[in-house]
N, C-alpha and C positions, 0 to 999 in steps of 0.2 A: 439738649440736642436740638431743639426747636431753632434757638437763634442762630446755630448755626447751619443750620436747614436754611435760615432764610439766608443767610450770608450767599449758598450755592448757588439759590436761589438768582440773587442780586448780581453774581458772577455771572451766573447764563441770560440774564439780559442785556447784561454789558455786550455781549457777544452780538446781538442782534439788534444792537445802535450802532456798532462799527463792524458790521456786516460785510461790507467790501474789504478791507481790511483783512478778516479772519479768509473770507475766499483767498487773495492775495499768500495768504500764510498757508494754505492751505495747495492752491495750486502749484506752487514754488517748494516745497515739500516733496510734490507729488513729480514734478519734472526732476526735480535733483534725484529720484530714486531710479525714474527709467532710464536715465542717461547711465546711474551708475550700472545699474542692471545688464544694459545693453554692452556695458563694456567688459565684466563678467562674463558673457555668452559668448561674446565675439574672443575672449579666449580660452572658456571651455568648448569651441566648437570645434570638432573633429577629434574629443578628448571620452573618453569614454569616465576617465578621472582625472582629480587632482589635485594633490599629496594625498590626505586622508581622506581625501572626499570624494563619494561619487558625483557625477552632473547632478542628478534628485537631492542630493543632501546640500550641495552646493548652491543650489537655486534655492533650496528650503532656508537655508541660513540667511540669504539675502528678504525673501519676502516674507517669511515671518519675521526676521529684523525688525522688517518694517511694522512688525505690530507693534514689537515690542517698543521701540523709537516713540512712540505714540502714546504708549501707557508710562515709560520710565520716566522720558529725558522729557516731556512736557509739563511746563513747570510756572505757576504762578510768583515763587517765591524768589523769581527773579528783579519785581517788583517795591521786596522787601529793604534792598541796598538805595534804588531812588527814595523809597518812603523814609529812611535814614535820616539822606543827605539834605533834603529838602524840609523836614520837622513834621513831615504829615502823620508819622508814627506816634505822634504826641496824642493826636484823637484817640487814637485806640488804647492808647497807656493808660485814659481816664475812663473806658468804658470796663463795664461788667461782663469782659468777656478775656478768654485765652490770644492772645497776640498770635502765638505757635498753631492752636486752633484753629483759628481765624486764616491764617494761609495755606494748611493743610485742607478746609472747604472750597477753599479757590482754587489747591489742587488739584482737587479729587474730584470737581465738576469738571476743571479742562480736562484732565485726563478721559473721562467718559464722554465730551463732545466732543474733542477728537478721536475719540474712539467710533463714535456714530458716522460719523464724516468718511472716516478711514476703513467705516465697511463698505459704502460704495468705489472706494477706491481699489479697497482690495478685489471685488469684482469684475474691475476694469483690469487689473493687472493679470487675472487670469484668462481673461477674453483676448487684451492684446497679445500679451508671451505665451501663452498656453503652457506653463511650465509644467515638467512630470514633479512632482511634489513627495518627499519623504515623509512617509506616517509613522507617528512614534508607537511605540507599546502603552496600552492604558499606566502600567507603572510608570515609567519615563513622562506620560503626559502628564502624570499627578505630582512629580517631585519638580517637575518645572512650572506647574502652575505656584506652587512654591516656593522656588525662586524666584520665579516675578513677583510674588508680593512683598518678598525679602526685599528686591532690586526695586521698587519703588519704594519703599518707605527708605531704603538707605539712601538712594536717588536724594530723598527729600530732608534728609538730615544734614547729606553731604551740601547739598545748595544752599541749606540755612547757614551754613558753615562760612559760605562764600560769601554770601551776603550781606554777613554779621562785620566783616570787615571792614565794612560801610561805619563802623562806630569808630576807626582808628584810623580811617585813609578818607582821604578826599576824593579819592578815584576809585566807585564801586565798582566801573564797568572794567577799566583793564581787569581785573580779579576775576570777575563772570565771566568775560571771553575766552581769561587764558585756563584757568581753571574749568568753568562750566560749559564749557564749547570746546575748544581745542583740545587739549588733554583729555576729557570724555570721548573726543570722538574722535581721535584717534588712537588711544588705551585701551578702550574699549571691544575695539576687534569691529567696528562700524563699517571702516573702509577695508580690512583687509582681518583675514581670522587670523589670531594671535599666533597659530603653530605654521602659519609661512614664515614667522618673524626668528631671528636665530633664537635656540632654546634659552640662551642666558640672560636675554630681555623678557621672555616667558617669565622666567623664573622670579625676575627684579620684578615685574608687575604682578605677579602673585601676592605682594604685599601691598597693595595698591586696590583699593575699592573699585577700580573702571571692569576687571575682567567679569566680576559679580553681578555689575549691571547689567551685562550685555553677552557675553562670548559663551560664560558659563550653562544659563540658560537654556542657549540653542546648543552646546556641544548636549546636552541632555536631553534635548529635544531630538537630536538627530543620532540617537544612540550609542556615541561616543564617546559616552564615560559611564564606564559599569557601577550597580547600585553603593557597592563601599567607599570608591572615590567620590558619589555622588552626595550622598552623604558627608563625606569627611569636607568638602568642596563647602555644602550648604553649612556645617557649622561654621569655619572659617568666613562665610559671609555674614553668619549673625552676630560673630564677634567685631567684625567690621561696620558692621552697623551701628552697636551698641557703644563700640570707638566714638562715632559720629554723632551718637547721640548725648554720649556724655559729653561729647566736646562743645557743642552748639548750647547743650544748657548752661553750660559755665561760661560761653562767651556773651548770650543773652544779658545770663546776670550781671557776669562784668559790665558790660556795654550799655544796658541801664542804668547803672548808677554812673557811668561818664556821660553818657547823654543828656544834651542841651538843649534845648528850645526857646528861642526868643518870638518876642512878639506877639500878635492879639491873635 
């Protein structure tokens, strides 16, 4: 556990050599949210609801989003598809340490400083909006802390998925964009919660790991889905995880024994 203690470690100074940078990522985050935000308000205003939602549950869905956006969908193993294409993965093939580990610590520090980051933000957000906010039930708040650990580890098996494509294609990045950005964020109920969407796209993305990351979570958080569906909801996500997971170790292995490296 130590080396990769220091690996976190090594992560969270990377952060504060490209300092402006991380602000940059971090301000640009934080304006895409109040833009989105404002434009939610301006059409729950004069709305007491809408569809299933109250204004408090509707606001909650958006700015806890934002938490969750911060722990799921941030991700070092984006990193992993350049490391591919370029031979730099070769270093670490020869070290005494887990490859899979080794970017699971680079996750798991980003996730936690953007998490510290995104507390002063979240404070701003209630100073600006003053939003009236929906409190879950201690049960509901414990099967969703739940879920999010679900929704990050599957987050992070599904991206190795993505990335691992890097051993069969020249072009990691079209694959992360279309896969790990767009389809995420719009599958996912980001921009819009899945049950405005007609029920038979509900239903199609139900077999689809994006609702898991994201929609599910807060439908739980906001009370809207009683404890048996909640439950029956969280297995179907561990099975989709465990999908993900199986499939990234079989790609891993495949994809190192095709994998090439030239040169000193």
């Amino acid at each position: 556990m130590v080396k990769y203690l220091r690996i976190a470690i090594n992560t969270l100074q990377e952060y504060f050599v490209y300092r402006v940078n991380f602000f940059f990522w971090r301000l640009q985050v934080f304006i895409f949210f109040v833009m989105f935000f404002s434009l939610w308000s301006a059409v729950a205003n004069g709305h007491s609801s809408l569809g299933t939602y109250s204004i408090p549950q509707l606001y909650s869905y958006f700015v806890v989003g934002y938490i969750i956006k911060a722990l799921v969908f941030s991700t070092r193993t984006q990193d992993l598809g350049g490391d591919i294409q370029n031979g730099t993965i070769s270093t670490l093939l020869i070290k005494p340490i887990s490859t899979l580990k080794y970017y699971f610590s680079r996750d798991l520090i980003d996730k936690f400083f953007n998490l510290f980051f995104m507390f002063f933000e979240f404070i701003l957000i209630l100073v600006m909006f003053k939003p009236t906010l929906f409190i879950p039930t201690l049960q509901n708040f414990i099967i969703f802390l739940l879920f999010l650990i679900l929704s990050i580890i599957t987050f992070f098996f599904y991206s190795l998925v993505i990335s691992f494509i890097a051993f069969w294609s020249d072009d990691a990045w079209s694959a992360r964009f279309l896969f790990g950005v767009v389809f995420t964020t719009l599958f996912s109920g980001q921009y819009i919660p899945l049950d405005f969407l007609p029920p038979i796209i509900g239903k199609i993305l139900d077999y689809t790991p994006y609702p898991y990351m994201f929609y599910y979570p807060l439908k739980i958080w906001l009370g809207q889905v009683d404890l048996q569906s909640a439950v029956l909801h969280l297995g179907d996500g561990i099975i989709i995880c465990l999908f993900f997971f199986f499939l990234s170790q079989f790609m891993w292995l495949k994809g190192k024994h095709k994998f090439q490296s030239y040169g000193n």
